[in-house]
Structure formats: structure tokens, C-alpha cells
C-alpha positions in Angstrom: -127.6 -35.5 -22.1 -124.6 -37.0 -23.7 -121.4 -35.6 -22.4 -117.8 -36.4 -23.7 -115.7 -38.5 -21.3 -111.7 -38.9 -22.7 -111.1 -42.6 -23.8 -108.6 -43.7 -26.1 -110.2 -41.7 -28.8 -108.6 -38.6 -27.4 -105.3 -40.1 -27.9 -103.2 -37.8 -30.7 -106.3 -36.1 -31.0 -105.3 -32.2 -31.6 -108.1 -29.3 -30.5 -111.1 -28.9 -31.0 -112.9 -26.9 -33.9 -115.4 -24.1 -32.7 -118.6 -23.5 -34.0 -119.7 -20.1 -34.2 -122.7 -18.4 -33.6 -123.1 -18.7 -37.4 -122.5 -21.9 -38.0 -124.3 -23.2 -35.4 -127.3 -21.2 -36.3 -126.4 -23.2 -39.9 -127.0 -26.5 -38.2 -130.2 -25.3 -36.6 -131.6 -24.3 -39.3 -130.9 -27.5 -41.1 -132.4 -29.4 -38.4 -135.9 -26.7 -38.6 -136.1 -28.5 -42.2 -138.8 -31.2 -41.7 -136.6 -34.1 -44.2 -138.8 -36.5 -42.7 -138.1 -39.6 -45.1 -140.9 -40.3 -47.9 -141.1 -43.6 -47.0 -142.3 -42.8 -43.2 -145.0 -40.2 -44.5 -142.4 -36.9 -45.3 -143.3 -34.6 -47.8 -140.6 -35.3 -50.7 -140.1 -31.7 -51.8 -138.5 -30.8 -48.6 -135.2 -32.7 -49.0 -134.4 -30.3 -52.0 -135.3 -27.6 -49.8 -132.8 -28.1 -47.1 -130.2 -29.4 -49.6 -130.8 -25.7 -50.9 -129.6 -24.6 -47.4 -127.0 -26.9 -46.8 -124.8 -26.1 -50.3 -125.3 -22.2 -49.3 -124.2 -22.7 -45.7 -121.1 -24.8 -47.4 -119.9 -22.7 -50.2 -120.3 -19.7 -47.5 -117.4 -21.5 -45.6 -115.1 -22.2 -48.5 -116.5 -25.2 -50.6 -117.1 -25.2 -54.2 -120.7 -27.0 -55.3 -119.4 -29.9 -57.9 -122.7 -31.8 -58.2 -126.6 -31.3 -57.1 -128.0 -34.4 -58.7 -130.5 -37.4 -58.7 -130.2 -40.8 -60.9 -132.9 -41.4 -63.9 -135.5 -43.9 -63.5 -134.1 -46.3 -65.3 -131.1 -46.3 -62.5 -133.7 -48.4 -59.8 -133.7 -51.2 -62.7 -132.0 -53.1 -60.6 -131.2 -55.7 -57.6 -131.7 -54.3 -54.6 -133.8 -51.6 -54.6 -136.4 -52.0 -51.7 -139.8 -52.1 -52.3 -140.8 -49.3 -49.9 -138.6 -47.2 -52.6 -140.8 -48.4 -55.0 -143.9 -47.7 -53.2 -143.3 -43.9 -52.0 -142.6 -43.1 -55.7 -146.1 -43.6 -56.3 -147.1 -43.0 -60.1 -144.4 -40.7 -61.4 -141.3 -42.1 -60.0 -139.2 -39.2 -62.5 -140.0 -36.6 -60.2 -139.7 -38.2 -56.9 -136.4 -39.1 -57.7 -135.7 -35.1 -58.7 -136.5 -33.8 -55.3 -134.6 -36.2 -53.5 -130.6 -34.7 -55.1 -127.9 -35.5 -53.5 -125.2 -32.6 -53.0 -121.1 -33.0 -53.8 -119.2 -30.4 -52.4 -115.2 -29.7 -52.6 -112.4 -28.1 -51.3 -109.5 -28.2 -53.3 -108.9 -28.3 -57.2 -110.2 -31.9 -58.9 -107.9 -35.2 -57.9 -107.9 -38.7 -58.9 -110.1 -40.7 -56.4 -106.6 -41.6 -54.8 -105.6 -38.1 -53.7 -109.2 -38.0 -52.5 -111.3 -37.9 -48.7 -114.9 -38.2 -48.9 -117.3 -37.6 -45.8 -121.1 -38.5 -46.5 -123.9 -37.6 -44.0 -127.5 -38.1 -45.0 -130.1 -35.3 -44.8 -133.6 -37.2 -44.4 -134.8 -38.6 -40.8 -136.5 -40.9 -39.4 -140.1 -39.4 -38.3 -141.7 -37.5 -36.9 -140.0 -34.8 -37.2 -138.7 -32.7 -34.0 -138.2 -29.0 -34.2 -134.5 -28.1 -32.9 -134.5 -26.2 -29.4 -130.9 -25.6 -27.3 -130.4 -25.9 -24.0 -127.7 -25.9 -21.7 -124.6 -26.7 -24.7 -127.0 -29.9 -26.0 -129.1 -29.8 -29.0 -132.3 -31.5 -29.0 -134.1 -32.5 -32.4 -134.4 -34.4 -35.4 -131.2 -34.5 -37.0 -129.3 -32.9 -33.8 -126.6 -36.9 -34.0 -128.5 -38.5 -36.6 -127.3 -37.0 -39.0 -127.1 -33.3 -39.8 -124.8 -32.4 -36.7 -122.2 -34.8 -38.1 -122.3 -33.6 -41.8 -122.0 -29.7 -40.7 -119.3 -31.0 -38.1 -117.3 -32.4 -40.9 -117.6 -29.7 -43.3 -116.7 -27.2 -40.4 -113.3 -29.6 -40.2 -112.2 -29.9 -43.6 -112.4 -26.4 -43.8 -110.3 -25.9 -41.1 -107.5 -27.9 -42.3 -107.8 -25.9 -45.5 -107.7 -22.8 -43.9 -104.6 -23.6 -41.7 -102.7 -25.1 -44.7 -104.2 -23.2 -48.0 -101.5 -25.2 -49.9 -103.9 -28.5 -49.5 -105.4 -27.2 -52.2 -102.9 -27.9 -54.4 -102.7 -31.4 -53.4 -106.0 -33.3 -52.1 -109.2 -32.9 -53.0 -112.2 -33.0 -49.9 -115.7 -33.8 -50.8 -118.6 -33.8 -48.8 -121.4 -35.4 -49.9 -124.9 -35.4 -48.5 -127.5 -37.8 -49.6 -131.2 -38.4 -49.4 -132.7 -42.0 -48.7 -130.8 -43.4 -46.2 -133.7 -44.0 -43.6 -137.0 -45.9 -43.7 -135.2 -48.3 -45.2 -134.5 -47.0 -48.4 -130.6 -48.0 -48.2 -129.4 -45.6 -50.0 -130.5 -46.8 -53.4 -131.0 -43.1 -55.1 -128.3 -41.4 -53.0 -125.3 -43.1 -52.3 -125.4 -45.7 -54.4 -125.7 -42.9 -57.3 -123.1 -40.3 -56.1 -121.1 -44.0 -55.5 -121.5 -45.0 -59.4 -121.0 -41.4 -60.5 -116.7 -41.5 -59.7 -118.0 -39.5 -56.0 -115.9 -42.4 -54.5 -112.3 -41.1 -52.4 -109.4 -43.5 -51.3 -110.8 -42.6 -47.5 -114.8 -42.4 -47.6 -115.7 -41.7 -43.9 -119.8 -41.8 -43.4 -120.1 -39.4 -40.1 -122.8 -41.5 -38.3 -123.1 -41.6 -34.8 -120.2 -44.7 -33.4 -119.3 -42.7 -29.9 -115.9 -41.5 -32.0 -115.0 -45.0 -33.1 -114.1 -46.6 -36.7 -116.2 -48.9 -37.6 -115.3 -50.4 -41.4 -117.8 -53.1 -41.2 -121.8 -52.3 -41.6 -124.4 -55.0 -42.0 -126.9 -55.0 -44.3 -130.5 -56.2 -43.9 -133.2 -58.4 -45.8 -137.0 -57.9 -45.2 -139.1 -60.8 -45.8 -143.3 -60.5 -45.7 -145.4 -62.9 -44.9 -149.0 -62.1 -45.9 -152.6 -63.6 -45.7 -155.2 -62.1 -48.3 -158.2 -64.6 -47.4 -162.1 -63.6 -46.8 -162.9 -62.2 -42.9 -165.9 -63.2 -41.2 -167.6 -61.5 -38.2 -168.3 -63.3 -34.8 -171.9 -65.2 -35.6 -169.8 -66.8 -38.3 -166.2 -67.0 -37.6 -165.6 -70.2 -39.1 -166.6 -69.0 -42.2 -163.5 -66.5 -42.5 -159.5 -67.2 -43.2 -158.3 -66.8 -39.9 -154.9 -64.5 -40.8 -154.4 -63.7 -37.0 -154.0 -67.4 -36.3 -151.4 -68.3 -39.6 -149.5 -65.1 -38.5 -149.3 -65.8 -35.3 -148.0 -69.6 -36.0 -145.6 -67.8 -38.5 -143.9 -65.4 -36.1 -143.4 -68.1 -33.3 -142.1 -70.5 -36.4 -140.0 -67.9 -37.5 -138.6 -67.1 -34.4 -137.9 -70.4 -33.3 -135.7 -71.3 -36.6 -133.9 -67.7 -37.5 -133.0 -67.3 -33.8 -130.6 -69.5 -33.1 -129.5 -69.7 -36.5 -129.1 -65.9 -36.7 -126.6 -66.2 -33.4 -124.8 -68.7 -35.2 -124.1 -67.1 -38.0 -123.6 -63.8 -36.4 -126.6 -62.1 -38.1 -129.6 -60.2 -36.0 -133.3 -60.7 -36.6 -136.2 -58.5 -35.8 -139.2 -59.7 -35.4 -141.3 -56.8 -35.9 -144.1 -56.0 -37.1 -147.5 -57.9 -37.6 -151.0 -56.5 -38.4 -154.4 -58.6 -38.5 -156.9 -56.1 -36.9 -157.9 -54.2 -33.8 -161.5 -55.7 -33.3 -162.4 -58.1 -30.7 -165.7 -59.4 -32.9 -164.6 -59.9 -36.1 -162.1 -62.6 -37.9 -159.6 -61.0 -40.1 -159.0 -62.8 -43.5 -156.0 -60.1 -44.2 -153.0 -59.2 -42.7 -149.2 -59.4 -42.5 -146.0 -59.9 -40.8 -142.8 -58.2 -41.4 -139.2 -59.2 -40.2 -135.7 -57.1 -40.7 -132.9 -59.8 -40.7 -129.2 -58.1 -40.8 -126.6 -59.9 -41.8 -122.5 -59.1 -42.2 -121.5 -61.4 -45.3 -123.7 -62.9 -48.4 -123.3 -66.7 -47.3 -125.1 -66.0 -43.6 -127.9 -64.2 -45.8 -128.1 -67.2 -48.3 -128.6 -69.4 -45.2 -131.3 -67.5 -43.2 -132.9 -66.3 -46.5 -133.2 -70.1 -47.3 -134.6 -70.7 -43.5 -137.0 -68.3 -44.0 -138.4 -69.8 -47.4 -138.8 -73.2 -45.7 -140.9 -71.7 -42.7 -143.7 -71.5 -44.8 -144.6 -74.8 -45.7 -143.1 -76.0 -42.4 -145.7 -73.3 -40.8 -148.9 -75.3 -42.9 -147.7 -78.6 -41.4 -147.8 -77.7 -37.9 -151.1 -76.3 -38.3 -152.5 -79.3 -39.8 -151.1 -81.6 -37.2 -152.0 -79.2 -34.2 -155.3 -78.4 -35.5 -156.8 -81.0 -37.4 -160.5 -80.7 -36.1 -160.2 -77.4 -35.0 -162.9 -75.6 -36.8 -161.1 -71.7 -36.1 -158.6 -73.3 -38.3 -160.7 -75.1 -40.6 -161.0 -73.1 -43.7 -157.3 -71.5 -43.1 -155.7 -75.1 -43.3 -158.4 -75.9 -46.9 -156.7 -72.7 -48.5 -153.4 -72.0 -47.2 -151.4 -72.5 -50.3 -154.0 -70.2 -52.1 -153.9 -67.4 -49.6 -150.9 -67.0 -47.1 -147.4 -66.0 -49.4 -143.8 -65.1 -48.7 -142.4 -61.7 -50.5 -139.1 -59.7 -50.2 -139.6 -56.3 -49.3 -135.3 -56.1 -49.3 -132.7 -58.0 -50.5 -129.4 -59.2 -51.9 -128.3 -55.9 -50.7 -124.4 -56.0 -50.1 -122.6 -55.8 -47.0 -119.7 -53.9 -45.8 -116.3 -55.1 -44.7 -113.0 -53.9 -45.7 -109.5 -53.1 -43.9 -106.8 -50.7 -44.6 -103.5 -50.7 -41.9 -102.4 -47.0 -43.5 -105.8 -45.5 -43.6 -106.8 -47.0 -40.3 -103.6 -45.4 -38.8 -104.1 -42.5 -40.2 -107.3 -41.9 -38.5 -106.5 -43.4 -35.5 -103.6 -40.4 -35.7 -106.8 -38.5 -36.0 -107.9 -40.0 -32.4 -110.5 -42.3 -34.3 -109.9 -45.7 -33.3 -110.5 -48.7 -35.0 -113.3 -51.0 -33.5 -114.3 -54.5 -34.4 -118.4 -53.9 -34.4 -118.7 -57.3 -35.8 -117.2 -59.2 -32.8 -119.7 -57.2 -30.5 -122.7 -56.9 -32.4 -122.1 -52.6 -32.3 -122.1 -52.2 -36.6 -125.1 -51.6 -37.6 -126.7 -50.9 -41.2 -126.5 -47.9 -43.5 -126.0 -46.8 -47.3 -122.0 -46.9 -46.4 -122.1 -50.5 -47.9 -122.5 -49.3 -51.6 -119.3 -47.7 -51.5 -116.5 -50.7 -51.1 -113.8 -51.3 -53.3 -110.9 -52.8 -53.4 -109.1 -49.1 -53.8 -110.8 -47.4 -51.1 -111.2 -47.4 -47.3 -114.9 -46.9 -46.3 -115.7 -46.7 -42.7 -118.5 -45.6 -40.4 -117.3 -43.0 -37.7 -118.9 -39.9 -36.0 -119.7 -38.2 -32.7 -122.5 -39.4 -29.9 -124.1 -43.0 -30.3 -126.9 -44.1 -31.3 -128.7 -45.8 -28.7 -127.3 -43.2 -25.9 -128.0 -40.1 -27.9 -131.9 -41.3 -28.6 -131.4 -41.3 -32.5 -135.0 -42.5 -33.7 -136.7 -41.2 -30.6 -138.3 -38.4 -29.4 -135.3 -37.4 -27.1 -132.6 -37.0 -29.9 -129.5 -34.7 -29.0 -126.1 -34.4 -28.9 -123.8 -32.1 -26.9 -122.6 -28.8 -28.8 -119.0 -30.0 -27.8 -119.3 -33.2 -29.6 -119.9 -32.1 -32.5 -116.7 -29.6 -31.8 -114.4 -32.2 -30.9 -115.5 -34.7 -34.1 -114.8 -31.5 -36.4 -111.8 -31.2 -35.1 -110.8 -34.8 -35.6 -112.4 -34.4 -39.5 -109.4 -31.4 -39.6 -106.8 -34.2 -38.6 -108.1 -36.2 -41.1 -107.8 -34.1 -43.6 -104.0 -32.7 -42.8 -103.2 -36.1 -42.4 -104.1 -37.3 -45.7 -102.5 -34.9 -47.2 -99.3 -35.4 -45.3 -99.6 -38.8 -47.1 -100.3 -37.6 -50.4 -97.3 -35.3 -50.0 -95.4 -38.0 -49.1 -96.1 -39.9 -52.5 -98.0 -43.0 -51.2 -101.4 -42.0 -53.6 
């Protein structure tokens, strides 16, 4: 159970904003929608579904709907879009891409970006999905911190500044935007990345992911390389006869770990060795299989380096296994056909990372009781889609209630306490009367 303790982020923070029985029968019916990502196995069609539910809830509390859209085809014609995107589109990628739309909705009359706070939240989850249950003021389900409570805690806010100051109106503009495509590493390609390149862009953008009520303006982003083996298998009364991919995947992950480790500390990137696949049967030699790796990284010239590293690995892979098993017969028709067989692919990549800093902005929201945190220094910023939206005119940061790693985001124990989701829309209120203290004041 995640409980709030005070810390600094409860410094100037002011109180709390309630939800009701309504709204948070909103939020639990949000979190009933099963917006299990496509690309873990989710049925697409449900994403429009609960984006259906969420604009309803919103415009019952005040907003006005300004967009429900999704980006052509032609708008994944470019660098960066990950492969699993690719992939879950199957053969008619048009109408994927219209039941995955992303929502815009305001409060206030239409600003310039400059007189303008945006807070994003994504709708889809990681799988599988967990139906919502209550107990005891915690939420527990799919969704609950990661990242539907968020997104409904930050609409709850900015409504509550507008309804304590109705002449905000006049003078800011509030969006809140919520996006498909943020999980199962899809990045945010056909969500934020759109609603970004379609002028849905704020001088404050705050993403309300889980960062236990801390700032976080720096988010890595991640590569995924593949190594893969597409050779003949054999069974066991002739196993030399078969491309042995258990054994060149094998040598490839300890290779691979060996090099980006140390490499990766050095450069203050992470690497996650993760997943490899040959086969399951003790009597048979696999001549197919592969090996995946996620490799975050926090600027482009640490991903240049260990994207490099990783395309020597190959060849330096085929040399060991000459040398260490020359007359070896397991390896013997393996080592004949390496350069035919075993290949290196890019599942993701040259996606951009985040990190930006504002003094105003980040004293404004530090006014707000958000702090500032330097996630880089400790290794706490993590990836998501908040890296499409930097510019030199805006401050984008990452910052909502509960964590990930102690509130069991992408795991069967997800939750997050009723009053944490209270306390962050109360701190998305701040925000908003604080911006427009500073609009008022003529700095826009």
C-alpha cells in the first residue's frame, strides 16, 4: 500500500482536491476499460472506447473537447518509429491508427502556446489487464498510478483552479491531453508526437507519470537492437547437422554484456539484457532464434557510442567462436555460415531524448510543492513519449503522484492510495493559479 509521508514536496503546497463519489467512480470506470497496448496483445478498438469515456467524464467537469484525432499513415514515414508499431498495424495500418485518437481537452478560451499549461497522461497499459477493485482508500488495478489516476487527478485540479478563479478564463488556456501508444514500446510515435506536431504544445507541458511528487525534466530514451539466427535445426541423432542459434546467442548476450556494461556506466546510459528465445526442447538443436536488448540513454552522443559497440559485437562474437571452438563439431556448421545466418537489426532508434531547464517554471511548480529532482545524477528518469515534446520555448517535465517501482506499475499489484491522487490534484490547481499569476503579471 503506498501511503503519503510529508517531504519537501509538501512545502507551499496548499490543500488537497477531493474526489467525489463521482469522480472517483469516473476513474474506476476508466480503469474497467481493458486499453491493454496493441503491441502486448490488446484489442485496438478499445482505446477509442475509453477515450469515449474519458472526454464525457471531462467535459461533465467543465472542459471543452478541442481535438479527438489520430495522424495519417503517411505521418510514421519517418525516423523513429519502432518496429513493434509497425508490426501491430498489421495489413491496414489506416485503421489502426483511427482507433488509437488521442483527446485535447481545455479550459479556458484559445491562447498562444505561451499563455498555455498542458498535462498529458496516456490511456493504454502495460498487460494484462487488471480489473479495478477498492479497498481500504487504495486502488488496485491496471491504470490505478500508471497512468489513468494521474490524468483524472489532473483534470480534477485544473478544474479546480478554474472554478475558484472563473476569471482564468480570460487569461490562460489548460489543456489536457491524453494519448494512446505510450507502452509496449511504442514511444509515443502516433500520440504524442502527433498532438506534439499539431501546435498541442504549452509553455509548461507537465506529463503526470508516477515520480513520488517530484519534477523530473530529464527522461531517457531507449534503442532496441536484435540479434537473430535464421539457420536450419536438427534433432538429437543429428545435431551437428543444425545451426546451433542457442550457442551464437548465448556467446552474443555474454559478448554483449561484457562490452555495453561498463560502457553504459560510463556513459551514464542503462542496458537491459532481456530477452532471448531459441527453444524449449531438450532433444532438438534450434537453427532459429533471437535476442533482444533495451539500451536507454540520456543524450545522442552516449547512444552513437553504444549503438556503435553494439554493431562491432557481431563480428567480434564470430571471432571468439572460431578461436574457442575451432574443432568443436556443436559449433561446426554455425562458425561455416555465420555471416549468412546470424544479423543485427534495430527494432528502436534515433529516438530523442529529453533534457531541458527553466528557473521560472521550475519555481513555479516548486510553489506548487513539486520539486525539482536531478533523475539523471541518480539513475531515477526513466523513458516515456515526454521526449517528443522539447523546445526551446517550453518547459516539459515528468511529475505525478506514487512511484513506479513502489506502487507495482507493470505488475500484478498496481495501486495507488485514493489520497495521492487528492493531494497531486491539488498541486495540478497550484499549477494552474500559479501560471496564471504569471501570465497576469505579463512575463508570457
Amino acid at each position: 500500500m503506498s501511503e503519503h509521508t510529508p517531504g519537501p514536496s509538501d512545502q507551499g503546497r496548499g490543500p488537497a482536491v477531493a474526489f467525489g463519489a463521482g469522480d472517483l467512480s469516473w476513474l474506476v470506470e476508466l480503469m474497467a476499460h481493458n486499453t491493454v497496448t496493441p503491441l502486448e496483445g490488446g484489442e485496438p478498438a478499445a482505446i477509442a472506447a475509453a477515450q469515449e469515456r474519458f472526454v464525457t467524464g471531462a467535459v461533465q467537469r467543465g472542459f471543452a473537447l478541442r481535438a479527438l484525432s489520430a495522424p495519417p499513415v503517411s505521418f510514421l514515414d519517418r525516423a523513429g518509429v519502432p518496429a513493434q508499431v509497425l508490426e501491430a498495424m498489421g495489413d491496414d495500418a489506416e485503421a489502426f491508427l483511427r482507433s488509437q485518437p488521442s483527446a485535447v481537452l481545455a479550459l479556458g478560451r484559445e491562447q498562444p502556446a505561451a499563455r498555455r499549461v498542458v498535462f498529458n497522461f496516456h490511456m493504454d497499459t502495460v498487460g494484462p489487464h487488471l480489473p479495478p477493485r477498492a479497498a481500504g482508500g487504495v486502488l488496485y488495478g491496471r491504470g490505478a498510478v500508471d497512468d489513468k489516476g494521474p490524468g483524472v487527478a489532473a483534470v480534477l485540479g485544473a478544474a479546480a483552479a478554474f472554478a475558484e478563479d472563473p476569471s482564468l478564463a480570460e487569461d490562460i488556456e489548460v489543456l489536457v491531453t491524453s494519448v494512446p501508444g505510450e507502452e509496449g514500446g511504442a514511444m509515443g510515435v502516433y500520440g504524442t508526437r502527433w498532438l506534439v506536431e499539431s501546435g498541442h504544445v504549452a509553455r509548461l507541458m507537465v506529463f503526470a507519470e508516477p515520480t513520488g511528487g517530484r519534477v523530473l525534466d530529464a527522461c531517457s530514451a531507449a534503442m532496441t537492437p536484435r540479434v537473430t539466427v535464421s539457420g536450419l535445426d536438427s534433432t538429437d541423432d543429428h545435431p551437428y547437422d543444425g545451426h546451433n542459434a542457442t550457442l551464437a546467442l548465448s556467446m552474443a548476450a555474454c559478448h554483449l554484456a561484457e562490452v555495453l556494461g561498463p560502457l553504459a556506466e560510463r556513459l551514464g546510459a542503462k542496458v537491459c539484457l532481456s530477452g532471448l528465445h531459441s527453444g524449449t526442447a531438450h532433444n532438438r538443436v534450434y537453427g532459429t532464434g533471437e535476442l533482444r536488448l533495451n539500451i536507454a540513454y540520456y543524450d545522442l552522443a552516449a547512444a552513437g557510442e553504444l549503438a556503435a559497440a553494439v554493431e562491432r559485437a557481431l563480428p567480434e562474437v564470430a571471432a571468439q567462436l572460431a578461436r574457442r571452438y575451432r574443432d568443436n563439431p556443436v559449433a561446426r556448421r554455425l562458425q561455416q555460415d555465420w555471416e549468412q545466418i546470424v544479423r543485427l537489426d534495430w527494432l528502436k532508434r534515433d529516438l530523442p531524448p529529453l533534457s531541458n531547464r527553466d528557473a521560472v517554471m521550475e519555481s513555479l511548480l516548486a510553489g506548487a510543492g513539486l520539486p525539482r529532482h536531478d533523475g539523471i545524477r541518480d539513475g531515477s528518469a526513466f523513458t516515456c513519449d515526454a521526449i517528443w515534446a522539447a523546445a526551446p520555448d517550453r518547459y516539459v517535465v515528468a511529475c505525478g503522484p506514487g512511484r513506479l517501482d513502489l506502487n507495482g506499475a507493470h505488475t500484478p499489484e498496481e495501486h495507488v492510495a485514493v489520497r495521492d491522487l487528492e493531494a497531486y490534484a491539488g498541486q495540478c490547481r497550484d499549477i494552474v493559479r500559479r501560471f496564471g499569476a504569471w501570465a497576469r503579471g505579463g512575463h508570457s
